[in-house]
C-alpha positions in Angstrom: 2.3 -159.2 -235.2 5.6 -157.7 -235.9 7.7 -156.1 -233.7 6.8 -151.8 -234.1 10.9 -151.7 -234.8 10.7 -153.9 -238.1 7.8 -151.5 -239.1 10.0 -148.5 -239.2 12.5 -150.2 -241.8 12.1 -149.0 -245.1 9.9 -150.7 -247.5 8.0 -152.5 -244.4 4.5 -153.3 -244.6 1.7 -151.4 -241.8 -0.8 -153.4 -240.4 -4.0 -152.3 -238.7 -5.3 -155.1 -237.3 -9.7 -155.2 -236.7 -10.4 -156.9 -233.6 -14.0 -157.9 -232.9 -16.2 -159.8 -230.7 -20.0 -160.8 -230.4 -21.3 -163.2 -227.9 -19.0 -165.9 -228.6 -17.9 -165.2 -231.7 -14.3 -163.3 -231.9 -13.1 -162.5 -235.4 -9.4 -160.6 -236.5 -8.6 -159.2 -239.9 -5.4 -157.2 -241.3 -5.7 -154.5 -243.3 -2.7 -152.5 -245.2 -4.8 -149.3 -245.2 -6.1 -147.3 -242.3 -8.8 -146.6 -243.9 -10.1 -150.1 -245.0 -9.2 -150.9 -241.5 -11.8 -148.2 -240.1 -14.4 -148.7 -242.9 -14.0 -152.6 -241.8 -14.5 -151.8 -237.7 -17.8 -149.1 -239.0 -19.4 -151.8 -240.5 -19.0 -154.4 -237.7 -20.2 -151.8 -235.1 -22.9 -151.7 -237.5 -24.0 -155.1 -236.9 -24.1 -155.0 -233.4 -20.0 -156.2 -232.7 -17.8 -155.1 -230.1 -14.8 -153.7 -231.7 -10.9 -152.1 -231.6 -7.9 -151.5 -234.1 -4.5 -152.4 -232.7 -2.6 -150.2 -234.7 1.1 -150.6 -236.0 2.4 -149.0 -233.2 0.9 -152.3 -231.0 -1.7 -149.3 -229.3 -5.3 -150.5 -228.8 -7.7 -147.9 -230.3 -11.7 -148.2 -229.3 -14.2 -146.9 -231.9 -14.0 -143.3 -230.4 -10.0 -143.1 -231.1 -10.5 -143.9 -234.5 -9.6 -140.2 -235.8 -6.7 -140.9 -234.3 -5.6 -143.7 -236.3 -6.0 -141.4 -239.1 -3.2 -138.5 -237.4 -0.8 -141.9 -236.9 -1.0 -143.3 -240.7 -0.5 -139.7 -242.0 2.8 -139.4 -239.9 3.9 -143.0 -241.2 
């Protein structure tokens, strides 16, 4: 992942990045869009994963801190 410092240049491309795990299985996507990013965690919760959103700022946020995902991409 980038370092937070190259994601406060101009023109820079945000990442959320969708952690998730299930038994054994352990699967990471990237998405450009908060939103996509928490529509993508609600639907693995949905199947039974274990799941968190490192956010461009390199924070960990669990499913309950997901609102505030919302507050950072607004102020981005």
């Amino acid at each position: 992942m980038a370092s937070s410092r190259s994601q406060d240049l101009p023109g820079s491309i945000v990442t959320f990045i969708v952690n998730a795990s299930r038994s054994e299985d352990v699967t990471t996507t990237v998405r450009l869009s908060v939103a996509v990013a928490i529509a993508k965690a609600d639907a693995l919760l949905d199947q039974g994963w274990q799941v968190f959103i490192t956010g461009p700022d390199g924070r960990r946020y669990d499913p309950p801190e997901f609102d505030h995902l919302l507050k950072l991409d607004s102020a981005l």
